[in-house]
C-alpha positions as CSV (number, residue, x, y, z in Angstrom):
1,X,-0.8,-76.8,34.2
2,X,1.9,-75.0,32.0
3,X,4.1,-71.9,33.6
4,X,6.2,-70.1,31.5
5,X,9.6,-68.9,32.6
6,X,11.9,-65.7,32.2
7,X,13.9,-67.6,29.6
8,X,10.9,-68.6,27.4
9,X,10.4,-64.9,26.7
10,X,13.7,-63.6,26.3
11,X,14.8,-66.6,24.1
12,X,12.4,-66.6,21.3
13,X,13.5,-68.2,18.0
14,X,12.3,-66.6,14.8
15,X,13.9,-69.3,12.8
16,X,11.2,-70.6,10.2
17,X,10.5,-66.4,10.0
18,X,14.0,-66.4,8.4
19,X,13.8,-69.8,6.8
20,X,10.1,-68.2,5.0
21,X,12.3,-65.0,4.3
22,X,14.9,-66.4,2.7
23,X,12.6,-68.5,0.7
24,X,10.8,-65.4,-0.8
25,X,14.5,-63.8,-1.7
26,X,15.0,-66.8,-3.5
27,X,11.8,-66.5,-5.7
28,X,12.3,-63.1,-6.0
29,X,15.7,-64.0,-7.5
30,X,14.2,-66.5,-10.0
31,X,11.8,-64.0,-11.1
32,X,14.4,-61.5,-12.2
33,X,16.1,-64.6,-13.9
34,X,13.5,-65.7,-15.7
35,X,12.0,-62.0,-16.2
36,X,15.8,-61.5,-18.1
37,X,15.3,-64.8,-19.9
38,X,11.7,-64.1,-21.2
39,X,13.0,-60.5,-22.5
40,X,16.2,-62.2,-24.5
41,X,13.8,-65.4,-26.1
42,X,10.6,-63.6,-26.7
43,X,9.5,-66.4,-29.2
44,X,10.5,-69.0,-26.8
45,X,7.2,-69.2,-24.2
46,X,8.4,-72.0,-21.8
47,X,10.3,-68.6,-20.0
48,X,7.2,-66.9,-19.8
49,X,5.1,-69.7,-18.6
50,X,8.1,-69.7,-16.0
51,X,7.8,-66.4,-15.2
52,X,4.1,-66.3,-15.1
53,X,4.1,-69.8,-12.5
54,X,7.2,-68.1,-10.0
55,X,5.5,-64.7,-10.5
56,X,2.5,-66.1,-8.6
57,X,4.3,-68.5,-6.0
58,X,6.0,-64.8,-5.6
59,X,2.8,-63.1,-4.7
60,X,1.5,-66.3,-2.4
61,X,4.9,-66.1,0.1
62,X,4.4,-62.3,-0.2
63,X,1.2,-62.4,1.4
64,X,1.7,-65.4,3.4
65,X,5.2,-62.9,4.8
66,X,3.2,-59.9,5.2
67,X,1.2,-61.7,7.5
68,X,3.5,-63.9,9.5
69,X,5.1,-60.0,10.2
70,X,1.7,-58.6,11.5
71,X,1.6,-62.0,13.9
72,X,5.5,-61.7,14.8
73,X,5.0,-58.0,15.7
74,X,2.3,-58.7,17.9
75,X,4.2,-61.6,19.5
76,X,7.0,-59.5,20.4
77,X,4.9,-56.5,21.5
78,X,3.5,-59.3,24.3
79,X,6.9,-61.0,24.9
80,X,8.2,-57.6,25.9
81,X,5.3,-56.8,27.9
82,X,5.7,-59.7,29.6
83,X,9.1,-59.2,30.5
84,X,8.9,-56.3,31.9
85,X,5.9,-57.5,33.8
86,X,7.5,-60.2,35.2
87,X,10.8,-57.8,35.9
88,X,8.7,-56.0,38.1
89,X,7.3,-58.8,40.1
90,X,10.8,-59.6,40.9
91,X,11.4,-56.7,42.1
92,X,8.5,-55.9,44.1
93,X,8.3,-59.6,45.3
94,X,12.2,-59.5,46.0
95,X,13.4,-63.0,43.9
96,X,15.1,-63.8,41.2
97,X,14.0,-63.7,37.5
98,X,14.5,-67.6,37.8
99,X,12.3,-68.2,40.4
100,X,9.1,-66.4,38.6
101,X,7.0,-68.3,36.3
102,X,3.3,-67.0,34.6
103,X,0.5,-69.0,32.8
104,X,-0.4,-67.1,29.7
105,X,1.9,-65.6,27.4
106,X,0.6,-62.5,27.1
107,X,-0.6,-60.0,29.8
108,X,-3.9,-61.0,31.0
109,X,-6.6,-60.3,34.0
110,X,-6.9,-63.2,36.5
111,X,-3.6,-64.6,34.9
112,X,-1.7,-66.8,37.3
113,X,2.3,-65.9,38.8
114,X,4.3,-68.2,40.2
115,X,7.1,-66.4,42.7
116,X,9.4,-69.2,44.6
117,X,6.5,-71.4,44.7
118,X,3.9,-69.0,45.6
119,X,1.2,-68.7,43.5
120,X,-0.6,-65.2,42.7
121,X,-3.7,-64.0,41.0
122,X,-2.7,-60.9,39.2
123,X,-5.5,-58.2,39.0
124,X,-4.7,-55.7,36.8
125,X,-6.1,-52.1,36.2
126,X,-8.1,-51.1,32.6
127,X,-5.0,-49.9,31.3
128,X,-2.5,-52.8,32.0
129,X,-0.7,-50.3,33.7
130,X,-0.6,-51.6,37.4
131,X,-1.4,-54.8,38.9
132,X,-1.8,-56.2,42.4
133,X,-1.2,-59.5,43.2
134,X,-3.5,-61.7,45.5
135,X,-2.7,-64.8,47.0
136,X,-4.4,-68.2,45.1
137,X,-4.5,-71.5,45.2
138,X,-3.8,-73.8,42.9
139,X,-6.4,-76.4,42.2
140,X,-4.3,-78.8,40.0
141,X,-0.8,-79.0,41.1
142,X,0.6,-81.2,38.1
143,X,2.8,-78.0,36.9
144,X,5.4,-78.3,33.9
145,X,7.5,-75.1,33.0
146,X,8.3,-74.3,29.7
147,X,11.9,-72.7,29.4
């Protein structure tokens, strides 16, 4: 069974968001270039063939962007959730941020917390507003903890 600890959600990398970012910049850049090109050789078409192919690539990583934004929003909406979820069962459970590991990454009903090898059956309320924690039992104990 997978736990997830404190540091997995404070510690996200958005590094291929940048990488995909940076990749669109670049396009956009050739676009202008070739835009510029296709406006000084009108008779010449291999610019505007140019254009035409980047122009499209352009729209693809703009759409395939706009999405990956929706999904990274909605990733750290949950990552924040969860931290503060789990900052408050250290709190009310008395133990370190360390010592706390979870099951899902995202705020769920019947999700599993681990507190100093305790494990916990969260409950929560319709609102994912409160929670109470219940005692559980683990039926596979082969746990690994992602950091």
């Amino acid at each position: 069974m997978l736990f997830y600890r404190y540091s997995y959600f404070s510690n996200q990398n958005d590094f291929e968001f940048y990488l995909k970012l940076s990749l669109s910049v670049i396009t956009a850049s050739l676009i202008i270039i070739f835009f510029i090109q296709y406006l000084r050789h009108r008779s010449d078409s291999k610019y505007r063939d140019l254009l035409i192919i980047f122009g499209l690539v352009g729209i693809l990583l703009a759409g395939i962007q706009y999405t990956r934004i929706q999904q990274l929003n909605t990733a750290h909406s949950q990552q924040a959730q969860m931290v503060q979820f789990i900052k408050s069962v250290a709190t009310t459970q008395k133990a370190r941020l360390k010592t706390i590991a979870v099951n899902t990454t995202s705020l769920q009903q019947n999700m599993v917390v681990r507190v100093n090898h305790q494990d916990y059956q969260v409950v929560f309320d319709n609102n994912f507003t409160s929670y109470q924690l219940q005692k559980a039992q683990l039926i596979n104990q082969d746990i690994t903890y992602q950091d």
